[in-house]
N, C-alpha and C positions, 0 to 999 in steps of 0.2 A: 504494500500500500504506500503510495507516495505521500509525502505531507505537503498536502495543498486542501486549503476552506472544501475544495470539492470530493475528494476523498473521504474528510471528517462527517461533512454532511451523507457522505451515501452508505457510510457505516451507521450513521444514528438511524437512518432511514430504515436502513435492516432493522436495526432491533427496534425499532417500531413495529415492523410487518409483523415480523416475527409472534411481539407480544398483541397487537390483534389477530391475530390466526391463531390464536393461545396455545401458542410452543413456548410458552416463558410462563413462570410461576406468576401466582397474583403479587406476589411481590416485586416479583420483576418488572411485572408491568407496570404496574403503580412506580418504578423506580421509572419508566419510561418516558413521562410525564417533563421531570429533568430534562431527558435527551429531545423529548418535541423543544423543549426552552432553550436548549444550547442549541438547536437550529436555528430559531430564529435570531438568537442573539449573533452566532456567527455570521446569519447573512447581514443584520444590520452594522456588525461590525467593518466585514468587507465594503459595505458599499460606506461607511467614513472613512474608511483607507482610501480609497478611488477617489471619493470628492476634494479631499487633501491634497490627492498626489496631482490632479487637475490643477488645480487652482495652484499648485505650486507651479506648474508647466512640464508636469512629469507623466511621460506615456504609463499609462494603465492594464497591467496585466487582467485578461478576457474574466468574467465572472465567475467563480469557482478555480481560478489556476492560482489563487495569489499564497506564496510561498508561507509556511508555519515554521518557523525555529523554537 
């Protein structure tokens, strides 16, 4: 798995599926709840990365490629 926002995002996305298809315990799932919030917070995070790097005059890596250290 690469580390890029889009990679992060399609792993939480799995164990979404997953615990709606009820292959994860109820507790898992209930833990899953988190990972719907660390989705959206990642996307909202990348797109103030992008309006930064604009407004600085800095080309913009595509949405979902932007690098994670």
């Amino acid at each position: 798995m690469s580390n890029t926002t889009k990679a992060i995002r399609a792993s939480l996305v799995d164990a979404l599926q997953r615990a709606t298809n009820g292959n994860l315990s109820a507790e898992d799932g209930r833990n899953i709840i988190g990972l719907a919030n660390q989705i959206s917070q990642s996307m909202g995070t990348e797109v103030k990365v992008m309006t930064t790097k604009l407004k600085m005059g800095h080309q913009v890596e595509k949405f979902g490629d932007l690098e994670v250290s």
